[in-house]
C-alpha positions in Angstrom: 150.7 12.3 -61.2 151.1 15.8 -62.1 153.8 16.9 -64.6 157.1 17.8 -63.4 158.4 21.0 -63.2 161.9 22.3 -64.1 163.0 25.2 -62.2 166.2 26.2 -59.9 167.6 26.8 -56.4 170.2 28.2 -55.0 171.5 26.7 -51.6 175.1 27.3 -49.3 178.1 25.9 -50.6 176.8 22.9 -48.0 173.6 21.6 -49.9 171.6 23.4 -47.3 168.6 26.3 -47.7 170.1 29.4 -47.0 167.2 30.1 -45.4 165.8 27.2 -43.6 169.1 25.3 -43.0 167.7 22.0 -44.4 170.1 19.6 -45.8 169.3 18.8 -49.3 169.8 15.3 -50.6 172.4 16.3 -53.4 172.8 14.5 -56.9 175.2 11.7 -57.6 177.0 11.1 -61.1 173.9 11.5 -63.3 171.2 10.3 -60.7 169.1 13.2 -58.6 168.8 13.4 -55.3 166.1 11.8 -53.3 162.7 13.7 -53.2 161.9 16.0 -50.4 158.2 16.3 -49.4 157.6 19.8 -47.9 153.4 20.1 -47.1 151.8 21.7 -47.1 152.1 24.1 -49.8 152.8 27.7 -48.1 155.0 30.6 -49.3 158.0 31.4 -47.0 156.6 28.8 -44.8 156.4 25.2 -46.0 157.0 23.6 -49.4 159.9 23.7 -51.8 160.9 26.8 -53.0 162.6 27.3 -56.0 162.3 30.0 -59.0 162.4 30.7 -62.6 165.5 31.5 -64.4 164.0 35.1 -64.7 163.7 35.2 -60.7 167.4 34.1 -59.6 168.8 37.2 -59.2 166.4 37.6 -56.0 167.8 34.4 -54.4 171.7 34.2 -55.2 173.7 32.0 -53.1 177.0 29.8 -53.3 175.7 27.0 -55.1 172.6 26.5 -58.0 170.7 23.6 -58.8 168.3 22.9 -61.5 165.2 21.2 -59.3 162.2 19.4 -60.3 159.2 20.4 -58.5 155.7 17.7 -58.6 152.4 18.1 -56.9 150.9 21.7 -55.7 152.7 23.9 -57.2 151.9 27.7 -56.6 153.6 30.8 -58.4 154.4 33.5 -57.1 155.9 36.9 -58.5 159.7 36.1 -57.2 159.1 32.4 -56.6 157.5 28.6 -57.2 156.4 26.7 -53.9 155.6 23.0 -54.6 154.6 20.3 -52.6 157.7 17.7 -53.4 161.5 18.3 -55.0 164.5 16.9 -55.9 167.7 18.4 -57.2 168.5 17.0 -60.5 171.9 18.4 -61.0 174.3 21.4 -59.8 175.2 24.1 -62.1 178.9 23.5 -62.1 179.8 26.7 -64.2 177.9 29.3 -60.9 181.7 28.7 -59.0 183.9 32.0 -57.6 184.9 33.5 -60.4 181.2 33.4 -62.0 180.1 34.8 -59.0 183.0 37.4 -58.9 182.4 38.3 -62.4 178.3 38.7 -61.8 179.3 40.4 -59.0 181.3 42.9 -60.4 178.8 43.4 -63.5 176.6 44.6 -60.6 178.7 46.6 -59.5 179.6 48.3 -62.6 176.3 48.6 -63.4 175.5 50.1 -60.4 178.3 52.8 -60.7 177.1 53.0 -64.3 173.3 54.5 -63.0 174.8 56.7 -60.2 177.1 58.2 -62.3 177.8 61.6 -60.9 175.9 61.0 -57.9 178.0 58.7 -56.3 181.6 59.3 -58.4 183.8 57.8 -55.7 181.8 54.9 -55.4 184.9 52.0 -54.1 184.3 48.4 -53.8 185.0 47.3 -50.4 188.8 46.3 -49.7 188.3 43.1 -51.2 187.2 43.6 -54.2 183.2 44.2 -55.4 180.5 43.3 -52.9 179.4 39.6 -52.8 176.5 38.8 -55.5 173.6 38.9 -53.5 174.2 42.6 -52.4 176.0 43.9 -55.6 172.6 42.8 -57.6 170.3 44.1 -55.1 172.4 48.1 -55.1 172.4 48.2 -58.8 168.2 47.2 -58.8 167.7 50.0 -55.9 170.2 52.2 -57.7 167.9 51.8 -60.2 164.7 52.2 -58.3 165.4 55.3 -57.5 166.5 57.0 -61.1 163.4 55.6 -62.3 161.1 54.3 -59.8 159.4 50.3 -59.9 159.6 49.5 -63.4 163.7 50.4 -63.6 164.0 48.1 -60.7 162.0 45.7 -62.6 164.4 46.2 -65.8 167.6 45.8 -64.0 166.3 42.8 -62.1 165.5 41.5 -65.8 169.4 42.8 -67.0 170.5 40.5 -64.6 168.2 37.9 -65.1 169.4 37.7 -68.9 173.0 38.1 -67.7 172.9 34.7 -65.6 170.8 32.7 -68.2 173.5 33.9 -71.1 176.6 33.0 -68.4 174.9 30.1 -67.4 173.7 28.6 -70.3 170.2 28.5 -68.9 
């Protein structure tokens, strides 16, 4: 049997893939959930998807989950595809007000690298833009200061940012 890998995925606030809609078997107490078998092994097609803590900031959702991920398992640049998975536990401390305050790092940030550019930048009227889209304007923001490799960096600023928040 091949070793297992450790990795994480974020799902809705449901247990389900944001993506695929599949309902996750969640952890209990301290035991995982059941393995799901996903073959075979195909980016953005079949498999279980997960990523490196240096990749979440592509895949933010409502609720994270450290994974373990057996069989074929093929990386990719934003993401691991393996053949079976299980999630082990959920990352209790990724709740609203994490997500609020990554959120509004992003956002700050993003203000930060348009600076005069965009001066009157406002968060909408509820306050900074959800996660998902407040990490991806800082990274473009980025992108287009300083081309690929600032997108890179600020993907990598928040990458840093979740693993310190999150104790990953």
């Amino acid at each position: 049997m091949a070793a297992l890998v450790k990795a994480h995925k974020f799902l809705a606030g449901d247990g389900s893939g944001v993506f695929t809609r599949f309902r996750w078997p969640l952890p209990s107490g301290d035991a995982p959930g059941a393995w799901v078998e996903a073959k075979p092994v195909s980016s953005c097609r079949s498999g279980v998807h997960a990523c490196r803590v240096e990749q979440l900031p592509y895949w933010l959702a409502a609720a994270l989950y450290e994974v373990e991920l057996e069989g074929e398992i093929v990386e990719e640049p934003l993401k691991l595809v393996a053949g079976r998975g299980r999630l082990v536990r959920r990352i209790e401390v990724w709740d609203d007000a994490v997500r609020a305050e990554f959120a509004a790092s992003c956002g700050e940030r993003a203000r930060e690298l348009a600076g005069a550019a965009l001066p009157d930048w406002p968060p909408p009227a509820g306050g900074e833009p959800p996660p998902p889209l407040a990490a991806f304007m800082a990274a473009r923001i980025a992108e287009r200061l300083g081309g690929a490799e600032a997108y890179r960096a600020e993907r990598e600023r928040q990458s840093a940012w979740l693993a310190e928040r999150l104790e990953l």
